[in-house]
N, C-alpha and C positions, 0 to 999 in steps of 0.2 A: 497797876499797869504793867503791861509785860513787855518784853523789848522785841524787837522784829529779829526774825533770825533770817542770815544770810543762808543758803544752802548752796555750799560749796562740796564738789564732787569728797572730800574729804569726810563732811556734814550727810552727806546722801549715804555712803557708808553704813555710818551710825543708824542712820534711821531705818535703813533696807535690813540690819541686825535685827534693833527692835521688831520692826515688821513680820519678820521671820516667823515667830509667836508672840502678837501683840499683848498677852495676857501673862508673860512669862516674866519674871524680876529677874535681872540680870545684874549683874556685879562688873567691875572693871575686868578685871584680867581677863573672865568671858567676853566681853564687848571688844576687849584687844585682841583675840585668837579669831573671833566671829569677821574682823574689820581690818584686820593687820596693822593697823592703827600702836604705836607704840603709844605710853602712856602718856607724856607730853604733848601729843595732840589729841588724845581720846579726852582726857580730864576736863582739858577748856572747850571743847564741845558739847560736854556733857552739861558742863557749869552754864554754857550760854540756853542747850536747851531747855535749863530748870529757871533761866531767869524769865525764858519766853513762854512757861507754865507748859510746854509739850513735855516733859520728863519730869516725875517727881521721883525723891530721893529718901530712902529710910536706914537707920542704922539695923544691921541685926542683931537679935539679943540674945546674946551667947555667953558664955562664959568661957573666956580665951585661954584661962589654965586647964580648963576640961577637955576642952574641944583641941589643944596645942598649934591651935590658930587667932590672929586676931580677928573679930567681928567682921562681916563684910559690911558695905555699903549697896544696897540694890537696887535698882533705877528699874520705872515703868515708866510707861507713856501714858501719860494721864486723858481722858477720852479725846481733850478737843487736840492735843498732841498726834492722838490717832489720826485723825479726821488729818490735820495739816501735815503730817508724814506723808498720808496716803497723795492728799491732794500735789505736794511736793512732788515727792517720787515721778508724778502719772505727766506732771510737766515737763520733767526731765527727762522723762522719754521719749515725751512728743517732741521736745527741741532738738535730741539727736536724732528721732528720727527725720526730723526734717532738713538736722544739718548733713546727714550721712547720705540721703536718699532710702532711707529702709521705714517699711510697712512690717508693722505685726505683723506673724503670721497668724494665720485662722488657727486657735484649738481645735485638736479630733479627739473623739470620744475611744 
């Protein structure tokens, strides 16, 4: 069972990261540069959207004496992740557009 995630303009962030290249592993300190996010709020975001199966989470496998770093940790958005980022997002916009007064503009080619 997965837990419902709130999506808090902090939360939107995160996702609007991922989004960026949904197909991309990202690592923390990337998700903190990408989000301004320092780690103390990036980490519990992260952890809440792997509890709600939108972000899945792999070690890398490295060898830390070689590489003179430790392992990273890299988060994707797992497909139905994709699908509720996107669905997220397009809400978020439509509420401030409606709370601001502003309409899309039309794309020109």
């Amino acid at each position: 069972m997965t837990t419902p995630v709130r999506v808090t303009a902090a939360v939107s962030k995160v996702l609007a990261a991922f989004l960026a290249d949904p197909t991309a592993d990202r690592y923390g300190l990337d998700l903190m540069r990408a989000t301004g996010h320092p780690s103390g709020t990036l980490y519990p975001i992260l952890l809440r959207l792997q509890d709600a199966g939108w972000v899945e989470a792999v070690w890398e496998e490295l060898d830390p004496v070689a590489a003179g770093r430790p392992p990273r940790r890299y988060y994707r958005l797992t497909p139905d992740g994709l699908i509720s980022a996107r669905t997220e997002i397009a809400a978020l916009r439509q509420q401030l557009d409606r709370a601001y007064g502003t309409a899309p503009k039309p794309r020109t080619a």
